[in-house]
C-alpha positions as CSV (number, residue, x, y, z in Angstrom):
1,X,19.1,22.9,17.9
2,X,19.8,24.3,14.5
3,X,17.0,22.8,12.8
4,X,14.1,24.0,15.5
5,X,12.6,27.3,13.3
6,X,14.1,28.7,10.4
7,X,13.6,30.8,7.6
8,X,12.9,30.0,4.0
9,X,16.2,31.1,3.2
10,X,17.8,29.1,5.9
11,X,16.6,26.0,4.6
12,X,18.5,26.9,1.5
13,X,21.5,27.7,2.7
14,X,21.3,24.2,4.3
15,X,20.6,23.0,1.2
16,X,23.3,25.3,-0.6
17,X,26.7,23.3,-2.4
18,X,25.0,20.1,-1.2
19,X,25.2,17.0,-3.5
20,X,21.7,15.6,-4.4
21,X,22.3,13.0,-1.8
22,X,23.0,15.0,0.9
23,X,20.4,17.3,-0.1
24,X,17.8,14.8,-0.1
25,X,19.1,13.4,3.5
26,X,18.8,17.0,5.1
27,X,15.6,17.2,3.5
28,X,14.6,14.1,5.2
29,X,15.9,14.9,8.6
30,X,13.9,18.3,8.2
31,X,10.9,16.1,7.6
32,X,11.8,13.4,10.7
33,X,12.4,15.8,13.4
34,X,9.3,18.1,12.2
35,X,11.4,21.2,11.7
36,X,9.3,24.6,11.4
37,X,10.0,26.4,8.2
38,X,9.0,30.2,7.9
39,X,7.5,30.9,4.4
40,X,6.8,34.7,4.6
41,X,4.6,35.2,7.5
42,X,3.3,31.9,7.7
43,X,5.0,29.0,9.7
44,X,5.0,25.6,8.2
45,X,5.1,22.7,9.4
46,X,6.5,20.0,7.3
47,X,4.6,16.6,6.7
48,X,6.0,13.3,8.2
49,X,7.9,11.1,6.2
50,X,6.2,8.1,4.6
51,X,7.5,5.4,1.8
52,X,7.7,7.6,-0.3
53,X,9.9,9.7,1.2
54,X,12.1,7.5,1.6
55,X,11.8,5.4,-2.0
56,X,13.0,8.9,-3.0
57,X,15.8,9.7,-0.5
58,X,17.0,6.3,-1.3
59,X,16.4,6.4,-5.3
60,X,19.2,9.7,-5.4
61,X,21.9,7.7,-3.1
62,X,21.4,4.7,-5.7
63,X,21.5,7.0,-8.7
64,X,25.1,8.5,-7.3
65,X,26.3,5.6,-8.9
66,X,28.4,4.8,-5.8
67,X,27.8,1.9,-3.6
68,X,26.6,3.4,-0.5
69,X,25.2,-0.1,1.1
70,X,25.4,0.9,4.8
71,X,23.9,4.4,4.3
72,X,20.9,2.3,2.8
73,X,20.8,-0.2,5.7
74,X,20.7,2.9,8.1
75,X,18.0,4.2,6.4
76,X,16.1,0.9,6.0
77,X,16.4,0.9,10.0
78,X,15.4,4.2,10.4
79,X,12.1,3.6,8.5
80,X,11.4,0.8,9.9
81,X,11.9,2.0,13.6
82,X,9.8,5.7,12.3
83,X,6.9,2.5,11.2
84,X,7.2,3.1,7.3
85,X,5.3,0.8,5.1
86,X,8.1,-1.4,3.3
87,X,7.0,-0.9,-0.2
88,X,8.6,-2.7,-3.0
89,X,9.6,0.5,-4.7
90,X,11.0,1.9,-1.5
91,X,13.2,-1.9,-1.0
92,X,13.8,-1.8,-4.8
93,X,16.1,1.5,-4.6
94,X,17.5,0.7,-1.0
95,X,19.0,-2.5,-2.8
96,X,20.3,-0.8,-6.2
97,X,21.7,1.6,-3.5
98,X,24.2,-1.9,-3.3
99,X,26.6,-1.0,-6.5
100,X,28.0,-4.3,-7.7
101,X,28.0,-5.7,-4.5
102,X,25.4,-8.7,-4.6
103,X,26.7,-10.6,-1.8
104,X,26.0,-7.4,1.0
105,X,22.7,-7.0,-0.9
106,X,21.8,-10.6,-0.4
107,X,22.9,-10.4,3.2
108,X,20.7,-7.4,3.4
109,X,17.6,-9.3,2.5
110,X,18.1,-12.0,4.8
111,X,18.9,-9.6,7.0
112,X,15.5,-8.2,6.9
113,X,14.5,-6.6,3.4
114,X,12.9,-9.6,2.3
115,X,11.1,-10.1,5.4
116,X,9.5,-7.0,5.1
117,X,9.0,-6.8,1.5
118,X,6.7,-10.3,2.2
119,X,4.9,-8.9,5.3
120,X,3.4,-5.9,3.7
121,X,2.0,-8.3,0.7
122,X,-2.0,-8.9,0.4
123,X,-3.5,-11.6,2.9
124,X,-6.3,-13.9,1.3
125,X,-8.8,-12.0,4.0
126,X,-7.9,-8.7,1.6
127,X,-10.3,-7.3,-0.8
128,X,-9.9,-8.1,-3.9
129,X,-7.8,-5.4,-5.7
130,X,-5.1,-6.1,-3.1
131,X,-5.5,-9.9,-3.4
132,X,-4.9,-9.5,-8.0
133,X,-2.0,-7.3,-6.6
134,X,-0.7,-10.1,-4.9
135,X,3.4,-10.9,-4.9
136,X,3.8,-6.8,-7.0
137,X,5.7,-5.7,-3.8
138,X,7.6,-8.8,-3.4
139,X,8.5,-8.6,-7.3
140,X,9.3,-4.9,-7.1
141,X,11.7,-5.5,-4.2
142,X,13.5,-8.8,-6.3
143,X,13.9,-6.7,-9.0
144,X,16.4,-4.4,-7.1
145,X,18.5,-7.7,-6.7
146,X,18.1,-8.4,-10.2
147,X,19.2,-5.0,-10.7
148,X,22.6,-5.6,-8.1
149,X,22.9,-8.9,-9.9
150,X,23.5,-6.9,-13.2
151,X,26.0,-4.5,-11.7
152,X,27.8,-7.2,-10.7
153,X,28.0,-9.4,-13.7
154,X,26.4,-12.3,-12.0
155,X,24.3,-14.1,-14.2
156,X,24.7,-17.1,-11.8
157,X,23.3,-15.4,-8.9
158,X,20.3,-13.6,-11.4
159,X,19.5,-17.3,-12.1
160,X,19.3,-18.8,-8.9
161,X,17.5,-15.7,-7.9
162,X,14.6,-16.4,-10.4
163,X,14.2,-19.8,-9.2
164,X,14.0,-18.5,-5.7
165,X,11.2,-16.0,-6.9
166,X,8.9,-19.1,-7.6
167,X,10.0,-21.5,-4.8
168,X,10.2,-19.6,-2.2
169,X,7.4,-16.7,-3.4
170,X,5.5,-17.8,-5.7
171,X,6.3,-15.2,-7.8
172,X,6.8,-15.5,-11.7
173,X,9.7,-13.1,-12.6
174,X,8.6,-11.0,-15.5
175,X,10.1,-8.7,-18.1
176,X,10.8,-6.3,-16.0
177,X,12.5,-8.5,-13.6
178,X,15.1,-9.1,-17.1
179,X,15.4,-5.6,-17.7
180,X,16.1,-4.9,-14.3
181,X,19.0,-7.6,-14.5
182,X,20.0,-5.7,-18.2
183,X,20.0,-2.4,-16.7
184,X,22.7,-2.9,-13.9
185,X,24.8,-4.9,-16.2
186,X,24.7,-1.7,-18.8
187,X,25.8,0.7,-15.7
188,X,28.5,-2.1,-15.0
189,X,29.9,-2.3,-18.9
């Protein structure tokens, strides 16, 4: 294939007129399929990709400011088939990567983004740090709806969302979870 070894140069000519996204997505599948790269007379082999790999292959599709929903959910899939740990900041910019579009990103976390934000929360057996840390990934991940719910102009949904957060969680929404909402309502204006 045309990935198996290359130089250091190849790998920027792959790289070359490339938007950041599709940058950051070769990058990625450089990382996935373990791709040699030659730096001088060395061969390298490039670490796996973990959460936060991901958190920032996603964070540069949500930052293109286009609503790219099913290129998230593909990559949700693909990290969760390659065994990545769902982390809340990982969820948190696969959902912004929604645009205004709050009912696909709801959809999306029943779908399977909230499931997995909630199983890679603290158990009570945890040690303690984790256990203080309790609900962070599960808020981290909300706030990315909070966030959609600002693009859209949904204060309606934001609302109902909050409640949801201490029903269904147990999780107190905070500041951040407001200026999440503030945020995507100031890309949106």
């Amino acid at each position: 294939a045309a990935f198996d070894n290359f130089t250091t140069d190849n790998f920027i000519s792959l790289l070359h007129r490339k938007t950041f996204t599709e940058a950051s997505i070769v990058i990625l599948e450089t990382m996935r399929n373990g791709t040699s790269i030659q730096l001088g007379t060395k061969l390298m082999q490039p670490p796996k990709p973990n959460s936060q790999t991901y958190c920032l292959v996603a964070t540069t599709i949500a930052n293109s400011l286009k609503q790219n929903s099913e290129l998230a959910l593909q990559l949700f899939q693909e990290a969760m088939d390659q065994g990545v740990t769902a982390d809340g900041r990982f969820l948190n910019a696969l959902l912004r990567c929604f645009g205004d579009d709050i009912n696909g990103a709801l959809a999306a976390w029943k779908g399977g983004i909230g499931a997995a934000a909630a199983k890679f929360e603290p158990k009570p057996n945890d040690n303690k740090q984790q256990i203080i840390n309790r609900g962070a990934n599960l808020l981290a991940a909300y706030n990315g709806l909070m966030h959609v719910c600002g693009r859209a102009i949904r204060p309606d949904v934001a609302l109902r969302l909050a409640y949801a957060m201490q029903k269904t969680a147990g999780i107190e929404p905070t500041e951040t979870t407001l200026n999440c909402y503030f945020a995507g309502k100031r890309l949106a204006l």
